[in-house]
NUTI-382644 format. One record per residue (C-alpha): x, y, z. Coordinates in pm, whole numbers, padded with zeros to 5 digits, always signed. Each point is the difference from the previous one (the first is absolute). Layout:
! NUTI-382644
XYZ
...
END
This chain:
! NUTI-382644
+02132+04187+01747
+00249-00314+00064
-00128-00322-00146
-00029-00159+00273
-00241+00285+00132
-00199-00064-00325
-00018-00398+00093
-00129+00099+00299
-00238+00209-00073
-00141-00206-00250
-00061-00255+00223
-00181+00157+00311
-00212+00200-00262
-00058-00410-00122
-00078-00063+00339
-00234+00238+00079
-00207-00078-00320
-00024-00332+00101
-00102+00062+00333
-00303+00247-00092
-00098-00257-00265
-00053-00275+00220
-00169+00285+00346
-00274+00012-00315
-00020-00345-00102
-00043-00111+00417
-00219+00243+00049
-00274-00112-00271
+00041-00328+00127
-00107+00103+00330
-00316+00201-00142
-00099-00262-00208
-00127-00181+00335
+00329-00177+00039
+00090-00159-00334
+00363-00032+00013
+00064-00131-00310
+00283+00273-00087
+00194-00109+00357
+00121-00274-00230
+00237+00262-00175
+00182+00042+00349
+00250-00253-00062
+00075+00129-00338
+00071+00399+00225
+00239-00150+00212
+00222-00150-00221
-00011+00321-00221
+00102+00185+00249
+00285-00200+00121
+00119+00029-00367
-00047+00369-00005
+00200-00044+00351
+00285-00187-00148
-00013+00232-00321
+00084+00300+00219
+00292-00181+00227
+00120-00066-00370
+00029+00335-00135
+00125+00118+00327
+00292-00221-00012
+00073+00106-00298
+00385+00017-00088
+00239+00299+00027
+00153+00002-00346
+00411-00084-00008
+00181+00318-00037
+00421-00137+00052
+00030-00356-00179
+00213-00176-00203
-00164-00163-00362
+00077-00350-00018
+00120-00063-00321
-00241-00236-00183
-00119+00287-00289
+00298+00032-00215
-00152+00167-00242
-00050+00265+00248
+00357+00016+00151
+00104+00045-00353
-00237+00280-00083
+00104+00205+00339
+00376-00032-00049
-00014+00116-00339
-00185+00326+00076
+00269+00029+00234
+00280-00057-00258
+00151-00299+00154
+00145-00224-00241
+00006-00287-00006
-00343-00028+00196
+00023-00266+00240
-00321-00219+00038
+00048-00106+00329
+00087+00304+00156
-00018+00169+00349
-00287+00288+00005
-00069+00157+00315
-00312+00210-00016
-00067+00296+00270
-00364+00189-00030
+00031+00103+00337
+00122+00375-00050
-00270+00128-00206
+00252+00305-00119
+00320-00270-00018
-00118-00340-00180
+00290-00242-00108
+00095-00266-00171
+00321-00224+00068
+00130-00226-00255
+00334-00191+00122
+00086+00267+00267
-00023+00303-00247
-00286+00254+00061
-00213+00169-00229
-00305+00209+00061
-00299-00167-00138
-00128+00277-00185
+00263-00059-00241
-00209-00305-00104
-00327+00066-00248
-00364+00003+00223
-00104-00339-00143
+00350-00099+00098
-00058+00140+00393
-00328-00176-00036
+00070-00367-00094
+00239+00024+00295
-00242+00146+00266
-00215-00262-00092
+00237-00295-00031
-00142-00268+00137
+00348-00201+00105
+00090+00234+00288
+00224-00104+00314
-00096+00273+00268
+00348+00136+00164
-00180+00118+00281
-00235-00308+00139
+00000-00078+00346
+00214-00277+00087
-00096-00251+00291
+00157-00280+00164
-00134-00254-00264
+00082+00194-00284
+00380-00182+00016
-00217-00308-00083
-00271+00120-00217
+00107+00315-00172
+00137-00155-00317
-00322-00255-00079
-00210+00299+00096
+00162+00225-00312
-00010-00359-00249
-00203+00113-00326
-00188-00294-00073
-00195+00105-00302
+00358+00140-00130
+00190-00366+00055
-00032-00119-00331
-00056+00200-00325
+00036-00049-00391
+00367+00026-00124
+00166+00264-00215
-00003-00052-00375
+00374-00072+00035
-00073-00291+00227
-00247-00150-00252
+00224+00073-00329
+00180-00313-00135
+00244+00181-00226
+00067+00307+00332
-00052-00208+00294
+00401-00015-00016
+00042+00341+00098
+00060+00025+00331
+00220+00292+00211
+00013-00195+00257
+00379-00169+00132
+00030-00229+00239
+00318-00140+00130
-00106-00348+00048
-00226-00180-00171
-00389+00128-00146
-00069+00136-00345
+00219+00107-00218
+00086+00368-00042
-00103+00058-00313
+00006+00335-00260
-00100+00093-00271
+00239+00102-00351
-00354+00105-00174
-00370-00114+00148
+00043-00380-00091
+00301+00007-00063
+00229-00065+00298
+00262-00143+00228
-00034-00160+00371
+00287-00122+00257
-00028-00210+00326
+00184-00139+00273
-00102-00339+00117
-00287-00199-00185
-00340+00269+00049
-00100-00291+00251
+00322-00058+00246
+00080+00089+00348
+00271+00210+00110
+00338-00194-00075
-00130-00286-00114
+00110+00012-00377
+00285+00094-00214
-00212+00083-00290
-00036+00285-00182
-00149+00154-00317
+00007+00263-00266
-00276-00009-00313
-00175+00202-00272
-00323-00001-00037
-00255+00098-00310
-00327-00023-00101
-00089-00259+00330
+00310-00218-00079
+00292-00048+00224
+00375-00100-00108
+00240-00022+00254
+00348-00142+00179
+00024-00085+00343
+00394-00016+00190
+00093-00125+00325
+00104+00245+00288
+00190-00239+00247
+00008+00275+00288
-00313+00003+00072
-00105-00343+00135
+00349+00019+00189
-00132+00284+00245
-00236-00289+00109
+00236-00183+00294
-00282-00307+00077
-00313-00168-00108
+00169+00013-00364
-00172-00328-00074
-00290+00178-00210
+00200+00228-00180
-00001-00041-00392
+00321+00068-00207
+00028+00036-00357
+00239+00068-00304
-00071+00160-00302
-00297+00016-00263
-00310+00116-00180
-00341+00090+00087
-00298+00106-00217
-00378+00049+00045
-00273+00133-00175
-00326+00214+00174
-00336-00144-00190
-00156+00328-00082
-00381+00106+00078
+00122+00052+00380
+00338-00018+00194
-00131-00316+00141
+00220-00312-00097
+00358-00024-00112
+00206-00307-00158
+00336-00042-00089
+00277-00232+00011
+00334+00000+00250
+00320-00182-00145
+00351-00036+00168
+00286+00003-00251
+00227-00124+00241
+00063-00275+00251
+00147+00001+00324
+00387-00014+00018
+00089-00262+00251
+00215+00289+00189
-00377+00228+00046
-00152-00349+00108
+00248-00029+00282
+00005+00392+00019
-00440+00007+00021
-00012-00290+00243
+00324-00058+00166
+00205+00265+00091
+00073+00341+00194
-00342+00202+00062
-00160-00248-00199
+00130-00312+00267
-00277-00173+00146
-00243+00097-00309
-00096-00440-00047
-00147-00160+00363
+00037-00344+00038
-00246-00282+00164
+00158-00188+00287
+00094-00276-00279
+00207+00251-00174
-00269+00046-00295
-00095+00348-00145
-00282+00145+00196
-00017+00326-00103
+00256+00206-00315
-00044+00294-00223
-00103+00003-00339
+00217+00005-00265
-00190+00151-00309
+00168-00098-00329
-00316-00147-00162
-00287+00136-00294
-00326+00063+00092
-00309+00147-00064
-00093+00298+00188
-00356+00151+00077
-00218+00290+00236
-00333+00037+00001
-00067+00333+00208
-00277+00250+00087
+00116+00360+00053
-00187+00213+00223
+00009+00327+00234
-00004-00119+00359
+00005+00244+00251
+00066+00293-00231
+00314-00185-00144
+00160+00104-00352
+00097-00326-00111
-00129-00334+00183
-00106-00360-00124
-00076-00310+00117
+00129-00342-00192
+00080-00329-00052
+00306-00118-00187
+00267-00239-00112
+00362+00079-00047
+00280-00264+00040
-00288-00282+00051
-00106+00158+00294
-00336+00143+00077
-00029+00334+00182
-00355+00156+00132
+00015+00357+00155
-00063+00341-00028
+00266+00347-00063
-00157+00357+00070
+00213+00323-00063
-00102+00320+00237
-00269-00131+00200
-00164+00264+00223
-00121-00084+00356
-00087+00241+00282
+00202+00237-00151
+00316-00178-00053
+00112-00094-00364
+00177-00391-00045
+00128-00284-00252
-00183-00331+00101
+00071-00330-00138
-00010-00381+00049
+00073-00288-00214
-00032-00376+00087
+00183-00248-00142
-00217-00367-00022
+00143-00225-00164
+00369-00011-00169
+00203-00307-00096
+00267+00062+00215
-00057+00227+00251
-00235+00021+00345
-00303+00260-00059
+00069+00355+00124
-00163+00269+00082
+00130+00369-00096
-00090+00329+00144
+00077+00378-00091
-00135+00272+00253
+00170+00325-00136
-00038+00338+00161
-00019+00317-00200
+00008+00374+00148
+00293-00079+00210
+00248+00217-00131
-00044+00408-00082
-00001+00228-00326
+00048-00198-00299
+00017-00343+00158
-00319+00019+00196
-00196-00147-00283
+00279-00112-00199
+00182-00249+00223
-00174-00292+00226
+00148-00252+00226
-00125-00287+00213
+00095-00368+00119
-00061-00248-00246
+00016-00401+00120
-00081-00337-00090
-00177-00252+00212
+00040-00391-00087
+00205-00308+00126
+00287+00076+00201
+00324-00258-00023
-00119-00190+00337
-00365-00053-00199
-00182+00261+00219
-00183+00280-00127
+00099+00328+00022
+00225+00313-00193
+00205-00118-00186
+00108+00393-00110
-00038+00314+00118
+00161+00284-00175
-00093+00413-00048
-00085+00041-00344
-00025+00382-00208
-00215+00120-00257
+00086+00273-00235
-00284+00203-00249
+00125+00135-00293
-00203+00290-00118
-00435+00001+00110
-00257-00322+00031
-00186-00084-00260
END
């Protein structure tokens, strides 16, 4: 018998209990010359049965389970396990996996467009993924509203934000990152043996897209950082306006140290070795793409000019890593580099409805030179096929601040591109 038969059941053979019960009671009250003292109970009947009532609506609406769905990726534990059963190497965390019960003879699994049958996977295997809870259903119903409502309706809120990997929250392997980004965000970073490492970036890890010529190579062991940072003149020179809040540097040092007990606060110390030439002041503020870079007040006064970084200064982040939304590698902070305070958050493979992304956003409060900023990454992954599908990730990146006639508005946009080297951690 169904289960929803059994609910039923259950609940007339409730409600025919009840109703002999309370024949009898009613009926001694009426011999007993018209006491009615167990009337009183009546109340107390009705409102059992409308809960018996509503019990059996319940069970009869119970729902169909999903047989065709795809797993959102928020267990990558799991993704890991069911790829290697498969023999797929290197697993991919943040996988696509298609699941189709709906040939009892013919079940399947899809993992980036390659079929397998899913008895190839072990029964507690086949079971953990029956009964995933994170499941989009790829046959729903859609409706008219669903172009407004389908992707809040599939948000996991109990899933948005979840305790970090033990990467994350390492101070001597929080370097290690496979992540490359053209423009700006955290360093790529690898790793010669555990602790022992190197990282690379392009841009400062807080900078919009052509905004900076700086750039960086380092070494890192045991939580300490010692590295040299270069200047990379083509890259602010793809910017054609609104140069004003660029920052330009030449050459130097940069070193910081992780306090242990947590990958939660880093200091360290920047330090140019070299001052501006007067040919890269007129070059950084005066001439060809860089011509228009200082704006003027009516009264010929500088209003707004780039920053010219040839200064020492201490250096600092204080951050809190996290999961959010299923990510690999995310944290929020606050911190100081140059002398100017950034707040803001960076997430790595963020899963919603489905879809797998890079988020971040940094804002720039307070500098000594320049007019606070506001940068934003929004880059897309699964947009390519076979080994780029997980791999590779692009997406517009821009930066919102003062624009040279004082409005407010972006100042850049530009399509920036990921790269991952090897799996998550």
């Amino acid at each position: 018998m169904k289960p929803t038969q059994n609910g039923k059941t259950l609940v007339n053979h409730l409600h025919k209990k009840l109703d002999e019960k309370y024949e009898v009671n009613i009926a001694i009250s009426s011999n007993r010359g018209g006491r009615s003292y167990p009337m009183k109970y009546l109340p107390l009947l009705i409102v059992m049965h409308l809960t018996l009532l509503s019990t059996s609506v319940l069970v009869a609406q119970e729902e169909e389970p999903i047989v065709y769905f795809q797993m959102e990726p928020l267990d990558d534990s799991l993704f890991i396990h069911i790829q290697e059963q498969l023999f797929i190497d290197p697993p991919d965390p943040k996988a696509e996996i298609i699941v189709d019960l709906r040939n009892e003879n013919d079940q399947t699994i899809s993992i980036k467009g390659s079929l397998y049958p899913l008895l190839a996977l072990a029964a507690e295997t086949r079971a953990r993924i029956i009964t995933y809870p994170f499941k989009l259903n790829l046959e729903e119903t859609i409706h008219f509203g669903s172009v407004f409502t389908r992707v809040i309706e599939k948000i996991r809120l109990k899933n948005v934000i979840k305790p970090p990997t033990k990467f994350q929250i390492s101070s001597t392997l929080g370097y290690i990152n496979p992540f490359l980004q053209l423009l700006g965000g955290e360093r790529f970073g690898w790793a010669l043996k555990k602790d022992v490492g190197f990282s690379f970036g392009i841009e400062t890890e807080y900078s919009g897209p052509v905004e900076t010529n700086y750039t960086e190579a380092g070494f890192h062991i045991l939580g300490f950082y010692g590295g040299i940072y270069s200047s990379i003149d083509a890259i602010p020179e793809l910017r054609s306006s609104n140069g004003h809040n660029n920052i330009f540097v030449t050459e130097g040092f940069r070193i910081f140290y992780v306090i242990p007990f947590g990958n939660f606060f880093e200091i360290g110390f920047l330090s140019s070795t070299s001052e501006f030439t007067d040919r890269q002041i007129k070059d950084y503020l005066f001439d060809g793409s860089n011509k228009g870079n200082v704006v003027l007040n009516p009264d010929g006064t500088i209003r707004y000019q780039p920053y010219l970084f040839d200064d020492d200064v201490m250096t600092w982040e204080f951050r809190y890593p996290l999961k959010v939304m299923g990510s690999t590698r995310a944290k929020f902070y606050v911190a100081s580099f140059m002398d100017e305070i950034h707040i803001g958050y960076t997430g790595r493979e963020m899963a919603l409805a489905g879809s797998v992304f890079d988020f971040r956003f940094d804002a720039m409060v307070s500098s000594p030179v320049r007019e606070p900023q506001y940068v934003f990454d929004i880059i897309i992954q699964k947009i390519f096929d076979y080994w780029a599908f997980s791999s590779i990730a692009i997406g517009p990146s821009g930066i919102l601040g003062t624009l040279d006639d004082g409005s407010f508005g972006f100042t850049t946009i530009f399509l920036n591109f990921r790269i991952k080297v090897g799996t998550s951690l």
